[in-house]
N, C-alpha and C positions, 0 to 999 in steps of 0.2 A: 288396681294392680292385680295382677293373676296369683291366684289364691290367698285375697288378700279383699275384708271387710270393708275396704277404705272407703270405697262408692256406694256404703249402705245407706239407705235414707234415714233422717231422724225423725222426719214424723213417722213413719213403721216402728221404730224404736221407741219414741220417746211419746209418742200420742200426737193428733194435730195442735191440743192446746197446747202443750210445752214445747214444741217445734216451733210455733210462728212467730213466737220475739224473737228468737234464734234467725229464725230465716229473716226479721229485719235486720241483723245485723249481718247480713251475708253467708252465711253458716246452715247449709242443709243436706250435707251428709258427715257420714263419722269422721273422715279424711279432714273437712273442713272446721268442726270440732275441734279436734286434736290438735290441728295446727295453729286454734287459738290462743296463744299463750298468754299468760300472764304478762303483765309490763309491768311490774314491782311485785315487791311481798314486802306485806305486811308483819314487823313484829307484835305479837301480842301486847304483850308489856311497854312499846315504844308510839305514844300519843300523838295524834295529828296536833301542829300549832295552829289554835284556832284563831291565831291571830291575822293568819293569810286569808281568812271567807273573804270573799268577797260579794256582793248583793246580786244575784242575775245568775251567778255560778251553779253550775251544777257539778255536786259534790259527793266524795266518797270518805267520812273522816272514820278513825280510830278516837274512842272519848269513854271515858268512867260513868256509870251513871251515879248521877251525886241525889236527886230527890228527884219525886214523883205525887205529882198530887192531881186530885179528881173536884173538879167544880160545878154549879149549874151557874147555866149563863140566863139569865132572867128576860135580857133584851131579846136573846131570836128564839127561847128555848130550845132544850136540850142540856147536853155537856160536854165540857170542855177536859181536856187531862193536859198538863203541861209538864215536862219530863225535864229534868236539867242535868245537862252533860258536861264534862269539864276535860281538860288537856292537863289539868293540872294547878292553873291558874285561871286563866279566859273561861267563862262557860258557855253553853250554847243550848238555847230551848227550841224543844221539841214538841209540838202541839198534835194533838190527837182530836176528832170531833167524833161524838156519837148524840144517836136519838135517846138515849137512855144510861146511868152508870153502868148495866149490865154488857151495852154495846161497847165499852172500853175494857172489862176486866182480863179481857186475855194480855193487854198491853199493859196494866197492871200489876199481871200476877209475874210479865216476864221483867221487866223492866225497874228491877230493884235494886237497893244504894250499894254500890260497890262495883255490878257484874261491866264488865266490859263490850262492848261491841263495835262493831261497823255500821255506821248511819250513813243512807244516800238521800238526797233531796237537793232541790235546790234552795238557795239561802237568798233570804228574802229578811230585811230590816221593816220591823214591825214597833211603833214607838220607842226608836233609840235601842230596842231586843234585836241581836241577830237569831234570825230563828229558820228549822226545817217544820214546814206543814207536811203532816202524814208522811213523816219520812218510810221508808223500807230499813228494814234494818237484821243485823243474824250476831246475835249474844254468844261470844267465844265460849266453846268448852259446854253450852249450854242446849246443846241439840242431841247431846247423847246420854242415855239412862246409867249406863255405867258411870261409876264416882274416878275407877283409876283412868278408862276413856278419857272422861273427861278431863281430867290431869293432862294427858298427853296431847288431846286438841287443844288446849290452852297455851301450850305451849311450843306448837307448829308456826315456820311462815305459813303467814297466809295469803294463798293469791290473788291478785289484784288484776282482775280483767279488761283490755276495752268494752267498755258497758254502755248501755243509754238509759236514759231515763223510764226507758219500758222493760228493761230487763238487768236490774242489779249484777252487780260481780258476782254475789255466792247463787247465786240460780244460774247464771253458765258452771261454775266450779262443780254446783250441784248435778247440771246436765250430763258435764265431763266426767263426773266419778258414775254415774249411772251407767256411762258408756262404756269408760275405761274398764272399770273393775271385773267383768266378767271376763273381759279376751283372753285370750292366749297368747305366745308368739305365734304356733304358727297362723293364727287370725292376721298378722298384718306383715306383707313380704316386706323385708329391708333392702335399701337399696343399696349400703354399704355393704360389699363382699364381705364374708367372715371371715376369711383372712388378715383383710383389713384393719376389724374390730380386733383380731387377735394380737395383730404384731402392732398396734397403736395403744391398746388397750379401754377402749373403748364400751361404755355399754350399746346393748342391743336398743333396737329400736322401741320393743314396748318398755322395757328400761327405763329408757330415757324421757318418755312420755310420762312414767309413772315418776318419776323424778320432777321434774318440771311442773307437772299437776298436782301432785300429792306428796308433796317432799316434808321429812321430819325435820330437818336441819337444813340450812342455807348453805353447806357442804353439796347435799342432794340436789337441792337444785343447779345450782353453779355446774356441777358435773353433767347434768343431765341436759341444761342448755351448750355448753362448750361440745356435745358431741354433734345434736342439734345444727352448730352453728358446722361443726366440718362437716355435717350430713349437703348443709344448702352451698357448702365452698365445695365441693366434691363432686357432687349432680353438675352446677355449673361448668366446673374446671373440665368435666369427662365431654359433656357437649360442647363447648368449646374445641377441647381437644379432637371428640371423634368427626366435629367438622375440618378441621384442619385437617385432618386427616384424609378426609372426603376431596378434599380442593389438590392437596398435591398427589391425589393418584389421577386428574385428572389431566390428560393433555394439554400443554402449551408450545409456545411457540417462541426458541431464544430470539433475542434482538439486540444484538451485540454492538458495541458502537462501531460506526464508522469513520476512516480519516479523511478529511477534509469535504465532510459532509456541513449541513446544515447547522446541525450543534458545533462545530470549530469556527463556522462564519459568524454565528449566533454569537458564542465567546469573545472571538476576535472586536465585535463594535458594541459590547458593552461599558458603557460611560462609567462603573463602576467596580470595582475589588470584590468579589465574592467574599461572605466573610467564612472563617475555618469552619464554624457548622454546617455552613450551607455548602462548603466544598467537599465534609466529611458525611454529609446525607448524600451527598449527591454519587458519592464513590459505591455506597451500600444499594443504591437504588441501580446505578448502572451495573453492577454486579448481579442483582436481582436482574434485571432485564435479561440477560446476557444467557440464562440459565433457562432451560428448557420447562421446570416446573414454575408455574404461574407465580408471579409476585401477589404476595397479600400485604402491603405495608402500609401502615396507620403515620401519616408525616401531621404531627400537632406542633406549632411554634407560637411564641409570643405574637399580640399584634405587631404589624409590621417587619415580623423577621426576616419577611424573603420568603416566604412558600410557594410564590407565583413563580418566583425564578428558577426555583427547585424543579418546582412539575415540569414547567415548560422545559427545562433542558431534557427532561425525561422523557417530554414524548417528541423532541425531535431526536433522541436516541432513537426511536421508535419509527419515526418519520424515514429519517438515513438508512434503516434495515428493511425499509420498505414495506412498513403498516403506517395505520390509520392511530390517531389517538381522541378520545372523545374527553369531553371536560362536561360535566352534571352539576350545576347549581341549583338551588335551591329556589329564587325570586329570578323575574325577567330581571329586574334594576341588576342583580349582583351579574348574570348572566353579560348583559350587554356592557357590563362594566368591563368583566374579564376578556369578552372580544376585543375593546377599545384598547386596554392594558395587553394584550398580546399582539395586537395586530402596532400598538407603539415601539414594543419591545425589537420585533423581529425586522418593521421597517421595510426596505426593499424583498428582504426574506420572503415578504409573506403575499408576495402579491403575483406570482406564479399567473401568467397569461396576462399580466399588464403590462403597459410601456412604463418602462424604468426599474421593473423587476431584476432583483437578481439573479446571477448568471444559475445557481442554485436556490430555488425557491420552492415556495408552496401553497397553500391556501387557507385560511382561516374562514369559518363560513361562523352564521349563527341559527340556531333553528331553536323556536319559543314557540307558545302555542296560540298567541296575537298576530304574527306574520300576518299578512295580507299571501293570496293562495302563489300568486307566479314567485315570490321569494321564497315562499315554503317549497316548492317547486322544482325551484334550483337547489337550495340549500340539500332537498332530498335527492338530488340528481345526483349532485359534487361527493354528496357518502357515499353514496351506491357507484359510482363508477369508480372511485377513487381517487379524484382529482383536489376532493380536499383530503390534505395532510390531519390535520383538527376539526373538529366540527365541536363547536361549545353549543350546549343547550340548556333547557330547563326539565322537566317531566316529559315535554314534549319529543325528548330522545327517544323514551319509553316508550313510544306506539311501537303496534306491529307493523308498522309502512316502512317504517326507520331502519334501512339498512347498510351493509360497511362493505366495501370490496374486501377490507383484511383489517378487521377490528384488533389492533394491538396492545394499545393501553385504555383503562378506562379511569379516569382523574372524577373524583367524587368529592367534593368541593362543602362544608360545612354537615358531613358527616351525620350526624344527631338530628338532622333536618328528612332520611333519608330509612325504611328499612332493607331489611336483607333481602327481601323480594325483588324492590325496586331495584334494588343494587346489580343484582344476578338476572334481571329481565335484561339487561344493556350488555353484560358479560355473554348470553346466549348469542349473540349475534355479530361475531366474530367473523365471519366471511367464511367461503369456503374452504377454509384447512380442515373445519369441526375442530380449532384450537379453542382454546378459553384465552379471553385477553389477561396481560397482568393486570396488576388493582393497585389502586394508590389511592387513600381514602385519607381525606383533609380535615382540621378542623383546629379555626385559631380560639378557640375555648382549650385552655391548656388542662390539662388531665395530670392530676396526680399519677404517679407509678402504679400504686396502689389501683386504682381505678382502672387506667389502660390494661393491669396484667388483668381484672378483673373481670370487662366487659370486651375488651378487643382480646382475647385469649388467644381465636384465631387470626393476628395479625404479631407483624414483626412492629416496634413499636420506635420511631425515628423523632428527637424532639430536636428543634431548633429554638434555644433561649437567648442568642447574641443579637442586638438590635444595631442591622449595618449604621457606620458611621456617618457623621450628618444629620440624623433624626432630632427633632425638638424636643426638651422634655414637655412630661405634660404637672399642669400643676391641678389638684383637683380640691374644691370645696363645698362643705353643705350649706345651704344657704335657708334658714327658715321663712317656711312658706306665707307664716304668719306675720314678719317682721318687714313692716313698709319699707323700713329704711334699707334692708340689704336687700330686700326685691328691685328696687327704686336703681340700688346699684348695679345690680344686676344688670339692668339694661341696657343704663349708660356705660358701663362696661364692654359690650355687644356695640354700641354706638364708636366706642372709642376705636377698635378690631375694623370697624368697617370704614371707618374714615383712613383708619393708616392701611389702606388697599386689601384686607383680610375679609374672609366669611365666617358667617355662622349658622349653625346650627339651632333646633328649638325641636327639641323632641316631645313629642306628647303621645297618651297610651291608647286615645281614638283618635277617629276621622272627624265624627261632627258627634255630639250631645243626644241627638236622640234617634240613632241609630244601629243596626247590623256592621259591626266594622269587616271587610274582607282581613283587614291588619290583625284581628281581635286575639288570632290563634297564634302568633309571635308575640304577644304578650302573655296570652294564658301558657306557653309553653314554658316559661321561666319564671311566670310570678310563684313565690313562695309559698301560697295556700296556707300559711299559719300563722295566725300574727297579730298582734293586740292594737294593731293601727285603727284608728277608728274610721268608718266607710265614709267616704264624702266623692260628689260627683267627681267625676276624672276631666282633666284637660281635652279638649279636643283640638284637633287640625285649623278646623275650620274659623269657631270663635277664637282660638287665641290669633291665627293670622289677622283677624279685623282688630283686636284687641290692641294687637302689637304697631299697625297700622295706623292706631287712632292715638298714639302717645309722642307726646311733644319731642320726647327726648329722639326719639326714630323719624322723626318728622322729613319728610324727603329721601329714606330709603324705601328702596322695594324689596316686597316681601312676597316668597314665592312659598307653595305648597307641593308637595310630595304625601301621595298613601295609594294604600292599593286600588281605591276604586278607581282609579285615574287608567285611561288606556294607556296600550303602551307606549305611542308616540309623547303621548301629553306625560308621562314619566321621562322619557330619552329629551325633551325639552326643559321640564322643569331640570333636569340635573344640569344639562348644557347650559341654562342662562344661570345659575347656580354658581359653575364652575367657573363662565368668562363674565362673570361680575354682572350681568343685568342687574339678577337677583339677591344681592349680596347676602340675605338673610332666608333661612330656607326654616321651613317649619314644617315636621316631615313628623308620620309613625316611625315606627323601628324597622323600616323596609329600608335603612339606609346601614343598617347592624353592621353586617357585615360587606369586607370588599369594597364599600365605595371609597375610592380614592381622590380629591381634590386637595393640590397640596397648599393651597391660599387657605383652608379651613383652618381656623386658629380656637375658635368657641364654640364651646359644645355646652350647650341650656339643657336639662332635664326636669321636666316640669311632672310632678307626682313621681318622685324619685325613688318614694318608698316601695311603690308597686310592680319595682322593676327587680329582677333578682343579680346575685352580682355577678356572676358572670354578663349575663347582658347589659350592665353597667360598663364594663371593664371592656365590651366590645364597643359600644356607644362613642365611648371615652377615646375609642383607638379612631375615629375617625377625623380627628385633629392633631395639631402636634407631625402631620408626616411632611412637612418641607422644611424649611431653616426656621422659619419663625416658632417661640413656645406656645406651647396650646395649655388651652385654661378649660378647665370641665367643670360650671355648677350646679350641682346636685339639689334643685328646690324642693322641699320634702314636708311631709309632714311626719315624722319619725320621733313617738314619746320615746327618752328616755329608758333604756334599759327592752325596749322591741327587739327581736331580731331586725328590722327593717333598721335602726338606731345604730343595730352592733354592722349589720352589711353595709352603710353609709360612710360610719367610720372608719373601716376598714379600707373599704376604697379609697378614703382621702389618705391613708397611711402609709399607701403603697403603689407602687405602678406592678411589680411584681406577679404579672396572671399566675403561676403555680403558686404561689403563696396566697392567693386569692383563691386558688380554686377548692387550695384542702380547708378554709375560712368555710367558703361555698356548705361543702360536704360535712362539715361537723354541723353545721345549723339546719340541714336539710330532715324531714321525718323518716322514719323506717320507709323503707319501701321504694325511696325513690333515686335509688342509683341506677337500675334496670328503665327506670322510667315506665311509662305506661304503656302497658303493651297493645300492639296494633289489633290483636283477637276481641281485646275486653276484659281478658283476663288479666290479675292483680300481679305485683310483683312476685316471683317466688321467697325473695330475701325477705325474711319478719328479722330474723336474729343478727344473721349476719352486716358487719359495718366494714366497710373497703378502708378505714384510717383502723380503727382500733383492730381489725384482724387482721392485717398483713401478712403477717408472719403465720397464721393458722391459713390463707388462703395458698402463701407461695408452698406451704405442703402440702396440701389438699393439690393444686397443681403440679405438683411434679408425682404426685402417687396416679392423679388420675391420667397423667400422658404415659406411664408404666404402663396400664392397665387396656389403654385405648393402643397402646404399640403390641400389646401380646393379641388383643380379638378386635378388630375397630369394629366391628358389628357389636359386640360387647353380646356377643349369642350365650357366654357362661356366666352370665351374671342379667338374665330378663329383669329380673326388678330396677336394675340400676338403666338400665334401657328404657325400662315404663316410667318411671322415676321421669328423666327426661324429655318425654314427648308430654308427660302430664304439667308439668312444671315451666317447661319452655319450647310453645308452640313453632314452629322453624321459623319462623320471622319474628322469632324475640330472641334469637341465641347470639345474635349479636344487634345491641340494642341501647345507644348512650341515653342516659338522663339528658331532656332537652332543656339545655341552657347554653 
């Protein structure tokens, strides 16, 4: 920041030796320092239970020292020192090696009965002992010469760091107070306006740091994180804001509806009753069209609530005013799915230049980036002259070849799959007005409020939770993985679905066992990264179709495969003999997640169920259950007891309710990962801030920071809060879902 130490180096600071465990843990200037916080404090007086060690752990406890004794060990020579720590009850030994008693007297002279400290090592069971070798360790109250000092450090939290085993808690605490203690304010610009601070009452920036770091009282700190936490809801909320702001000063293009266009022939031979949500998005959305500044609206609904039918009337609102609308998927399979489902939907509507077309029609093209070149060809002819009405695609929108005669909506289809780059490359190429098309951005992973005000800031925020009438329920259960007899069930269960004319499903998390999966990155996008499940090889595509093949109870069904390494046609086949019953049984990655619709699909199999996170569970789950028949989801897992994988399994089985799943999702998720990972490399901005537990801190931090972005949208009187946001969130992280 300008006038402002934040990008000083800490090895200049601090030496190369004290800098490079630092800089293992990511951490190599002061800005980055500082913004290490503590993740608990430590009361003096309040004792680690050393009854949780566990053996293999590495560990940070609070313990009494109860006795200390010095031995020669006669088998390897030398000496041994063994230190006994206690919680109270449990004790826990602490072993010291040296060549000589002289080489242990300093651990001796400190390590006497009564004094208290912080022990780090890992714990390790040595004859029926649990014990720390050569732990690290900093003796409360005992690093300072002064007696009343001392008094008072004894009696501070103390802070408790992300640490490794290379570099203890109190040696960051110690880097941070070397750092801290000399600044100034004016040494670090604040990004919070001082107005701000004034009429909120808030401390300053180094304040708050010195609070959070160096606090006397758990008052101090608490204060010093809560302003902290509105520093990171405020930087968000203002870039949010000053992009919204950015987007309606730019040019649009109204597209008001038309009578007895496309969308009223559309209405007119719909086999079904729109249900009130989707008639009350649908009024907000043609209102937004209709209006000269660009629509930005975020449409999230339960699986199955209709969001196809929403877009689509949207952009033959769009079509009827005489633009172009584009639909962006994420996978070929969802892409050529929503061709198949729009070009059903509109029927004679959509076949513009064929015999038997409607009197009013249009065109639906598809463009992927598998095409063989004469369909690429056309599909890129029908954009550019304007003869398709829609053009649905994958990335392959995104080239620079890819053009619109009058780009008017652009439909962005599982959202979180997708950044803002990508998003605004499609939006550039509106045709000749230089309009900006509207935006309609999709995604049936349902988002807490909390969340959408959060990350979609700049969008208007449309949910659809009514599930049109007719749908099946779904019933869902976990099924252990280790337990023959409900495995055994399992199938014949799968057997029973495909005899009375239904499909199923058989999801697994690779292609084949000892391979690169193209799939690998829709798993890693949702697995939970924290978790006490113990590692065992994963299910793959491959062997379990031979598996499921060679079992008596399937004996004379066919068993088809789906995953990404498959071309596109051999994907657009497998789904077809899928759907008209060749393949009764499909055993697919998670390229079927989202969007695929066949309505015979009643069973849904998840094999390593643990390793999937729940949102993507709950999408899995949504591809059964959609015709009259109930759909059954079994979740095979290996899930101990008391895991988050344990709590997200059950959860699932408890509920079909995705919002109520999603805020489940969010509270079991780590710091850091609502913003998701961002596309630069850079970490999340959020350390403190939580989208469920600050709500109510976030929607004021939101409405102070759109005050502030509506009096300068350059935000030119307040540079640090401006730096603040280009350092914090790169333009293609300012609007950025956690991918699940």
């Amino acid at each position: 920041m300008v006038g402002s130490r934040w990008a000083e180096s800490l090895e200049r600071l601090l030496g190369k030796r004290a800098a490079g465990p630092l800089a293992g843990l990511g951490l190599h200037t002061v800005g980055d320092l500082l913004r290490h916080y503590p993740r608990r404090y430590a009361a003096p007086g309040r004792l680690t239970d050393l009854t949780e060690l566990r053996p293999g752990e590495h560990v940070t406890v609070m313990a009494e020292v109860r006795r200390a004794t010095v031995r020669s060990m006669r088998s390897r020579g030398g000496v041994l020192m063994e230190a006994v720590v206690t919680d109270g009850s449990r004790e826990l030994s602490l072993t010291f090696f040296g060549k000589h008693p002289g080489s242990l007297r300093v651990h001796e002279s400190r390590l006497r009965p009564g004094r208290l400290g912080m022990f780090t090592g890992t714990v390790r069971l040595y004859r029926g002992t649990v014990q720390l070798t050569h732990p690290d360790y900093q003796l409360v109250g005992a690093e300072v010469d002064d007696e009343a000092a001392a008094l008072v450090e004894a009696t501070r939290p103390i802070p408790v760091y992300p640490a490794s085993a290379a570099l203890p808690t109190w040696r960051i605490q110690r880097a941070v107070r070397t750092v801290l203690d000399p600044l100034a304010e004016t040494d670090l610009a604040d990004p919070l306006p001082g107005e701000l601070l004034t009429r909120l009452r808030l401390p300053g920036l180094l304040e708050a740091l010195r609070l959070v770091h160096e606090p006397y009282t758990d008052d101090d700190w608490r204060r010093g994180q809560r302003r902290l936490r509105y520093e990171e809801a405020f930087v968000l909320q203002a870039a949010l804001a000053r992009r919204r702001a950015e987007a309606a000063a730019r040019p649009g293009v109204a597209r008001a509806a038309v009578g007895g266009g496309l969308l009223d022939a559309f209405d007119a031979r719909l086999p079904f009753t729109l249900t009130a949500g989707q008639r009350e998005v649908g009024t907000e959305i043609a209102a937004d069209l209709a209006a000269e500044q660009p629509m930005q609206r975020l449409l999230q609904g339960e699986v199955g609530s209709g969001k196809t039918v929403v877009a689509l009337r949207a952009m033959l609102q769009v079509v009827d005013a005489g633009g172009q609308a584009a639909l962006l998927a994420p996978t070929e399979v969802l892409a050529v799915q929503h061709l198949r489902t729009l070009r059903e939907l509109l029927g004679p509507l959509a076949e513009e230049g064929m015999l038997g077309a409607a009197e009013r029609a249009t065109r639906v093209v598809l463009l992927t980036g598998s095409q063989g070149a004469a369909a690429r060809r056309e599909a890129l002819l029908d954009a550019v002259s304007g003869a398709a009405g829609i053009v649905v695609g994958t990335h392959a929108l995104l080239g620079e070849q890819v053009q619109f005669a009058d780009l008017g909506l652009v439909v962005v289809d599982e959202q979180h799959r997708f950044g803002v780059e990508q998003r605004d490359a499609l939006r550039s190429r509106g045709g000749p007005r230089d309009a900006v098309p509207h935006l309609l951005v999709m995604t049936a992973t349902p988002i807490p409020r909390t969340v959408a005000m959060t990350v979609f800031g700049d969008l208007e925020v449309s949910s659809l939770t009514e599930i049109p009438a007719g749908r099946a329920p779904v019933t869902t259960h976990v099924v252990p993985a280790d337990n023959e007899v409900w495995t055994a069930r399992t199938w014949a269960r799968v057997r029973e679905e495909v005899d009375a004319g239904r499909r199923a499903y058989v999801v697994c998390p690779r292609i084949s066992a000892d391979a690169a999966d193209p799939d690998a990155d829709l798993l890693a996008a949702d697995e939970p990264g924290e978790d006490d499940v113990p590692a065992a090889p994963l299910r793959a595509v491959e062997e379990v179709a031979a598996e499921l093949a060679a079992l008596p109870v399937l004996d004379g069904v066919a068993i088809g495969t789906l995953h990404g390494r498959m071309t596109s046609a051999a994907k657009d086949e497998a789904m077809a003999a899928f759907a008209d019953g060749r393949t009764p049984v499909l055993v697919s990655t998670t390229v079927i997640e989202v969007g695929v619709d066949v309505t015979e699909a009643s069973v849904m199999v998840v094999l390593d169920a643990e390793r999937f996170g729940l949102s993507q569970l709950h999408q899995l789950r949504g591809r059964v259950g959609r015709g009259t028949d109930p759909g059954l989801c079994l979740l095979v897992a290996r899930a101990p007891e008391g895991t988050d994988a344990a709590t997200r399994l059950a959860t699932l089985a408890s509920t079909t309710d995705g919002f109520a799943l999603a805020a489940v999702d969010l509270e079991l998720r780590r710091e850091g990962d609502v913003l998701g990972a961002s596309q630069s490399g850079r970490s999340s901005s959020l350390r403190l801030l939580r989208v469920v537990r600050d709500a109510d801190l976030i929607a004021e931090a939101r409405e102070e920071a759109r005050a502030f972005v509506a009096r300068d949208p350059a935000l030119a009187a307040w540079p640090a809060l401006a730096e603040a946001i280009d350092e914090w969130l790169a333009p293609d992280e300012q609007e950025y879902l956690d991918r699940a």
